[in-house]
N, C-alpha and C positions, 0 to 999 in steps of 0.2 A: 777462116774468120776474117772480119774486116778489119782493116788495121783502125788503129784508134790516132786520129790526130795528133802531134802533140807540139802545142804554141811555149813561145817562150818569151818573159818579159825581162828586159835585161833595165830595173829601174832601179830607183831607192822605194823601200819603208817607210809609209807614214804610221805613225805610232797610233793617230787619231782610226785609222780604218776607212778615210775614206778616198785619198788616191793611192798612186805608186801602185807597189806589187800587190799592196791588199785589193784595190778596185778591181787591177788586171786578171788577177785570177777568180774575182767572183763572176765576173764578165767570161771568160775561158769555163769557169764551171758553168754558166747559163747558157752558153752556146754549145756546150757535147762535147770541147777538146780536151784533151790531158794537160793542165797547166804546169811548169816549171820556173825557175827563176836563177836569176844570177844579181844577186840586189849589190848594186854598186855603191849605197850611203845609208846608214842608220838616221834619222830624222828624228827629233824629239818634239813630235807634233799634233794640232788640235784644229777645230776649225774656221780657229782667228788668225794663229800665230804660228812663226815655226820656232821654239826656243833654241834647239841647238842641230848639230848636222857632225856628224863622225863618217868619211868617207874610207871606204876600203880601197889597201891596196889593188892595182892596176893587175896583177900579179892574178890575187885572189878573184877578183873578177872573172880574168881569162879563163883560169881553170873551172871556174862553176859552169861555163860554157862548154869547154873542154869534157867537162865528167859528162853533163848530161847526152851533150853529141854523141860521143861514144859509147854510151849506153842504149839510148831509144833513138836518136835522130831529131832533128829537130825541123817541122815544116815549114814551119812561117816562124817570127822574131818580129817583138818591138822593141822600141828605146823610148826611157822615158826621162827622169833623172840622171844625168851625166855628169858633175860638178865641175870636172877639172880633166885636162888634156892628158894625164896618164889613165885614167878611167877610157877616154874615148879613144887612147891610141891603143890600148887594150883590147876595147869594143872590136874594134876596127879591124885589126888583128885577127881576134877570130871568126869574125866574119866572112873573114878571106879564107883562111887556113880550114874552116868546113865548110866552104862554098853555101853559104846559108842566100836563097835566093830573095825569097819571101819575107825582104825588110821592110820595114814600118817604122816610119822616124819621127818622135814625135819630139821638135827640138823644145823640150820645158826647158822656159827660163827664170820663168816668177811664178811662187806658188800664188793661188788663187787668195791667201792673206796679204798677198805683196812682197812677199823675201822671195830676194834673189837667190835660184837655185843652181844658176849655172854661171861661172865666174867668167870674168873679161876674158883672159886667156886663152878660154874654152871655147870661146867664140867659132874663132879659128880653126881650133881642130876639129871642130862639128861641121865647119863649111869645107874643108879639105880634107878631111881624112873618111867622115861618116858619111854624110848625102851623095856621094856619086856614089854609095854604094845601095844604096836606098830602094827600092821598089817605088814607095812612094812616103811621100813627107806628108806631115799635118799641123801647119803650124798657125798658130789664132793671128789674128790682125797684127797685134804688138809685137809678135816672131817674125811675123812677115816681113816687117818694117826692119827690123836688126838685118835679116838675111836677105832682103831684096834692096836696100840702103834708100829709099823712099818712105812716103809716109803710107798707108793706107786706111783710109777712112770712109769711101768708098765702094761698091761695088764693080767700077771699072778699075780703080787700084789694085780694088784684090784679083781680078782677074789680070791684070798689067804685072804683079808682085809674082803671082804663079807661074805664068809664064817663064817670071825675069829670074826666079829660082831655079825652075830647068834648066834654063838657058846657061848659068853663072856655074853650074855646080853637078850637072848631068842626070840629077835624081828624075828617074822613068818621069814618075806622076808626082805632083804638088795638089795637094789640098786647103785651101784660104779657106781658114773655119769661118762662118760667118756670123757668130755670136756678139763680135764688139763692131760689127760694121753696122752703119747709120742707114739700113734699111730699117722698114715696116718688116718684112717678114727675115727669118735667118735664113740665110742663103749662102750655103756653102758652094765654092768654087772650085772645081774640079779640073787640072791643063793634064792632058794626058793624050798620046800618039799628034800630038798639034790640035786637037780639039779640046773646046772647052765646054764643059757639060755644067749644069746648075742641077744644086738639089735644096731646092726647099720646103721649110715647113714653120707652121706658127711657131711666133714668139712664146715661151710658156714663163708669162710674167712673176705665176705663184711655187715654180718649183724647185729643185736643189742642183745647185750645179759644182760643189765642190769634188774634183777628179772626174769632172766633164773628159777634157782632153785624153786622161790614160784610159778611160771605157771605152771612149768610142774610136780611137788606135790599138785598141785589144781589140775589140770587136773585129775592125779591119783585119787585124792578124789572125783572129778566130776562122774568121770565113776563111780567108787566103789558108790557113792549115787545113781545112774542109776543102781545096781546091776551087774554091771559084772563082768565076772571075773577077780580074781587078775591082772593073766597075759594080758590079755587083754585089759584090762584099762591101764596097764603099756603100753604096744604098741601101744595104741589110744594117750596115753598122748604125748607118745616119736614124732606123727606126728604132733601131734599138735604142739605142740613146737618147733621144728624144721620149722612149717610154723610163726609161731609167731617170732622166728627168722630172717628167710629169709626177712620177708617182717616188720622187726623192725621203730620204728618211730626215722627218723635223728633226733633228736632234742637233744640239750643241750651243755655243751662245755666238757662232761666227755663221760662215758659210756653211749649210748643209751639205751634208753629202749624196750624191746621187747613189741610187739604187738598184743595180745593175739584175738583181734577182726576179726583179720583180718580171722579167722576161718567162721564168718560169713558175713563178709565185700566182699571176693572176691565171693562166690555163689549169695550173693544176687544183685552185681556190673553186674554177667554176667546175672544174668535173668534178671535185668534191660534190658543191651545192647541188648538180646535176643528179648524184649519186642519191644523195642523203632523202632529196624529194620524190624520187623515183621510188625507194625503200618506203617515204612515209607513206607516198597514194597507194602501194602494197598493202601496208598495215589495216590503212582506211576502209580499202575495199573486203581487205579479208573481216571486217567487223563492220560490213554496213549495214545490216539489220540495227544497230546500237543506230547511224548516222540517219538513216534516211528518211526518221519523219520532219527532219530537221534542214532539208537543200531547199536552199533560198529560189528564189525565183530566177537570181542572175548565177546561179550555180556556185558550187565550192570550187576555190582554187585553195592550193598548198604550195610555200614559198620561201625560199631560204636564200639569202644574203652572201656572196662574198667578202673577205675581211673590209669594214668597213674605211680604211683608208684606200681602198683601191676600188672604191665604187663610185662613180661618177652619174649612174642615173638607173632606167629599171632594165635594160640587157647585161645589168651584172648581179640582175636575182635571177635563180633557176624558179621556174611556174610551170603549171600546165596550159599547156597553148587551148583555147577552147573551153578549158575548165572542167569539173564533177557534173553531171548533172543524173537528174530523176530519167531514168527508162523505164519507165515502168512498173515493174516492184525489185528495179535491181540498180547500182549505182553504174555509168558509165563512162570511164575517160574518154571524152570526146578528141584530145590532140596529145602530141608525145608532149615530155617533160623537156624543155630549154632553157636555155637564159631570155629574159626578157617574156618570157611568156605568160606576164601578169602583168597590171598594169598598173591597177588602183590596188590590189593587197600590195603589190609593188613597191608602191612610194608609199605607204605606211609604214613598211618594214625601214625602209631610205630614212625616212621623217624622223623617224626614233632613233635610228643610229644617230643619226646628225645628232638629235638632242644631248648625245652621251650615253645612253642606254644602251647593256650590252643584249640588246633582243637582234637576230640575225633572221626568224622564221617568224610565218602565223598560218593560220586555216581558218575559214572562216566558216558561220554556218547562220541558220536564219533564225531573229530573236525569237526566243520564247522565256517566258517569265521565270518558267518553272527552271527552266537549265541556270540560270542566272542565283537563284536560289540554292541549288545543288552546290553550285559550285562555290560559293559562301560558306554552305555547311561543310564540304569539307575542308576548308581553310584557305583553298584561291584568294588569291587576291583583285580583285573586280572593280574596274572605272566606267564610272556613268559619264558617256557625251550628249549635251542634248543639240540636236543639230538642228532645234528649232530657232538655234542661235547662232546660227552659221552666217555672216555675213550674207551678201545676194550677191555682192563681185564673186565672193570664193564659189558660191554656189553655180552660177553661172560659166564659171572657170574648168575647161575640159578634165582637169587633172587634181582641179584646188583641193580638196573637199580633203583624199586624206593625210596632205598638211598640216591640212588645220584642226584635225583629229588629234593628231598627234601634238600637237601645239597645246590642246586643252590638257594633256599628262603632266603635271606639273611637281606630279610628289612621287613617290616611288613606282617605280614600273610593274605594273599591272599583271597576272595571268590573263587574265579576261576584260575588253571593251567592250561595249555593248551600249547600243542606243537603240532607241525605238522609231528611226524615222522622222520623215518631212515628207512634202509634198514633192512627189518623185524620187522619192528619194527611200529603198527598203529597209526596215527595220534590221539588223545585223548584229550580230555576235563574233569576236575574232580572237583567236587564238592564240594569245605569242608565246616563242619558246627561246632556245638557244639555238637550238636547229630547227629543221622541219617534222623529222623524225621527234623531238620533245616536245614540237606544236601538236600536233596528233597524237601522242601519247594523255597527255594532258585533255586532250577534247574527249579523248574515252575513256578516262577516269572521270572525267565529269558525270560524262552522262550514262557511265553503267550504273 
């Protein structure tokens, strides 16, 4: 059998849940390793403030290192919280004593509310006792500045700063995060064998960055326990984090927290929706005699949504690429089931999430009076659009149209849309559900 990785965070507990050992290990569970811990501080915290900090003996520390070493082994190791120089003389300690090679130093020193988390003292013993033993550091502008004894504001500071940390203190590789530097884009700084590498990526001005720092030095530790290389794992980590970013969890009344799952939340969200559409055009087709006096001119698609905070546009709805169409006297999926494989049912499904409605699917089919009718009788709920009222920008607009469809649902969300048309525009019928598989359930309750 393959061995199973296993990373270890040697930080404090945020009470809040969203840095320290809590981020690290959701990050180690979203990358495949066995995560463990040796939590150096109890934190009393949320994501404005930190109220209070009870530190563990130096002692205790060692030993949670100690038990787990000797039990599984441990591949890689970060640091995150250290508060005070018996904690790091500790650290440091066992470091040595299980030749742990795969360190990751991440020197926190101010939580992301502004308390100081690692005291004067400590300074020192994180520059002499921890970083020469280091694989590689990560430390944001503000750290850079304490441990390279200059300012850095900069993109050539933090590359002058990374450097001047190898140099002072022996750690293999330095990483200058480049979140508080005064570029346009973030541009992390990477000094490692005398080379310095860049890796950048957009600013993501609307997303959550509290326990930035300990994800994305789990991450690095993640890979590095997977074996990869330095650089590499630095690059895998820097995507990660950047999606843990992007798709951060709103919560709290401070800094949000990033959301390290979401690594494994949106793959396994669209092979859901992949799944559930695939089962529905099963359904449809095993009952097309019920469907097919009913396929519009520009054919039936079926289409189901991703959770809607993690959708961004229409290749995070699963569709039929090509669509339903009439063969003859038999129904034919013309292309396989994907994401993005729809375009205008697409951003209908989009439109209405956005509005707050929990619809994720629809089907669509071509109007007739009489289905509209049926489906009144037996109790659907049905909204009339008349898109003879459609603006002419929107109308003219490759994508407008179902927008602003959805724009006109203004009161309770609907079983059934349906309008009769414009000039180019075909009269339609649509379907919503909670899934894809409840959209087509629903279309053949109507019209048996």
């Amino acid at each position: 059998m393959r061995k199973i990785p296993v990373a270890m965070t040697i930080a404090g507990s945020d009470s809040g849940g969203g840095a320290g050992i809590e981020a690290d290990l959701k990050t180690f569970s979203a990358l495949g390793v066995h995560g463990t811990v040796a939590i150096t501080s109890i934190t009393a915290q949320n994501t404005y403030s930190v109220i209070d900090v009870y530190d563990l003996p130096g002692r205790i520390v060692y030993n949670q290192i100690k038990a787990v070493y000797e039990d599984m082994g441990i591949d890689a190791a970060k640091t995150g919280m250290l508060s005070n120089s018996e904690i790091i003389s500790a650290v440091a300690q066992a470091i040595r004593d299980f030749s742990i090679k795969n360190l990751v130093v991440d020197p926190v020193m101010i939580a992301k509310s502004g308390a100081r988390l690692l005291r004067e003292d400590a300074v020192e013993a994180l520059k002499s006792k921890l970083l020469p033993l280091a694989l590689v550091a990560t430390p944001n502008a503000s750290e850079a500045e304490v441990l390279a004894g200059f300012s850095v504001k900069t993109l050539d500071d933090a590359k002058k700063a990374a450097k001047t940390i190898h140099e002072k203190y022996g750690t293999a590789a330095v990483i200058v995060k480049g979140g508080h530097l005064k570029e346009l884009k973030a541009v992390d700084v990477v000094y490692y064998n005398g080379e310095y590498y860049l890796i950048e990526s957009e600013r993501i001005l609307d997303g959550c960055f509290h326990g930035t720092g300990c994800s994305f030095s789990a991450a690095i530790t993640a890979f590095l326990a997977k074996s990869f290389p330095l650089l590499n794992a630095i690059q895998e980590a820097k995507k990660f984090i950047d999606m843990a970013i992007r798709f951060g969890l709103k919560i709290g009344k401070g800094h949000c927290p990033v959301n390290p799952i979401a690594y494994i939340e949106i793959p396994a969200a669209k092979f859901h929706a992949i799944e559930n559409v695939r089962k529905a055009v099963e359904i449809l087709l095993e009952n097309q005699s019920l469907v097919l006096p009913y396929v519009p001119e520009v054919g039936i698609n079926v289409v189901e949504a991703i959770e809607a905070r993690y959708v961004t546009g229409v290749n995070d709805v699963a569709g039929v690429e090509g669509r339903i169409v009439k063969a003859g006297n038999r129904l034919a999926k013309v292309g396989e089931v994907k994401m993005g494989g729809s375009s205008h049912l697409a951003r209908l499904v989009i439109a209405l999430m956005r509005s707050g409605h929990e619809i994720y699917a629809a089907v669509n089919i071509r109007f007739d009076k009489a289905v509209v009718e049926k489906a009144i009788e037996k109790g659907f709920k049905v909204a009339f659009v008349d898109r003879r009222r459609e603006p002419a920008e929107i109308k003219e607009a490759p994508m407008g149209s179902m927008e602003w469809i959805a724009s006109q649902i203004t009161k309770e969300i609907p079983d059934l849309i349906y309008d009769v048309g414009d000039v180019g525009k075909e009269p339609m019928i649509r379907v919503l559900g909670k899934n894809a598989i409840d959209a087509v359930k629903k279309l053949l309750q109507i019209l048996a």
